[in-house]
N, C-alpha and C positions, 0 to 999 in steps of 0.2 A: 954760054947759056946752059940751064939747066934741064935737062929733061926729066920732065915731069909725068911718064906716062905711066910710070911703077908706082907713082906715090900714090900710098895708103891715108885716105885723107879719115881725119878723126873729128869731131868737135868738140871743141875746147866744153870743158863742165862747167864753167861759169855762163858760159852763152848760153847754156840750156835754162839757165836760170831769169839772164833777166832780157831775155828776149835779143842780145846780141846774137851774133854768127860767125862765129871765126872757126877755121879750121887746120888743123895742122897737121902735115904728113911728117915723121919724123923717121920712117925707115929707107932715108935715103943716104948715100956714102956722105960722110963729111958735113951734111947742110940740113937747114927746118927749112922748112917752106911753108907762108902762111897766109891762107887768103880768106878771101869775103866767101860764105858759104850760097848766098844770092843772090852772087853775080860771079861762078866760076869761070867765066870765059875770059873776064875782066884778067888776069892774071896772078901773079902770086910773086911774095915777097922772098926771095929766098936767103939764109943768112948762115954764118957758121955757126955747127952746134956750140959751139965756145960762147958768142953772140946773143944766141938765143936762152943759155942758159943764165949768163949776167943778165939777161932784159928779166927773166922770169924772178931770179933771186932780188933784184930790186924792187919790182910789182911787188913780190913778198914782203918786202921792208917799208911798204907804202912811200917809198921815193918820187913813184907818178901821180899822188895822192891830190885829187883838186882841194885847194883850201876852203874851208865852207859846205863844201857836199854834203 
C-alpha cells in the first residue's frame, strides 16, 4: 500500500472546466495517485508514473474518444 499522507494533491485543468473533479498528486517516489476530489476519503487510484503517462499520451491521441459525443 501506498502512503498517501505527503501527496500534494492538484486538480486536473480540465475538471476546472467542465465541472468534473479529479485530482492528482504526482510528487510521490515512483507512482500518480488519482482520486475523486468529492469524495477523498473514498480512496485513490495509485499507478506507475510509466502508466499514468501512456494513460495521458492516449487521452491526447483521443484513443478514449466516445464515438458520437
Amino acid at each position: 500500500m501506498t502512503d498517501l499522507s505527503r501527496a500534494d494533491w492538484r486538480k486536473a485543468t480540465a475538471s476546472q472546466n467542465n465541472g468534473g473533479c479529479v485530482e492528482v498528486a504526482a510528487n510521490l517516489p515512483g507512482v500518480i495517485a488519482i482520486r475523486d476530489s468529492k469524495r477523498p476519503a473514498d480512496g485513490a487510484h495509485v499507478v506507475s508514473k510509466a502508466a499514468f503517462a501512456a494513460f495521458v499520451a492516449d487521452a491526447r491521441a483521443g484513443r478514449y474518444d466516445i464515438a458520437g459525443a
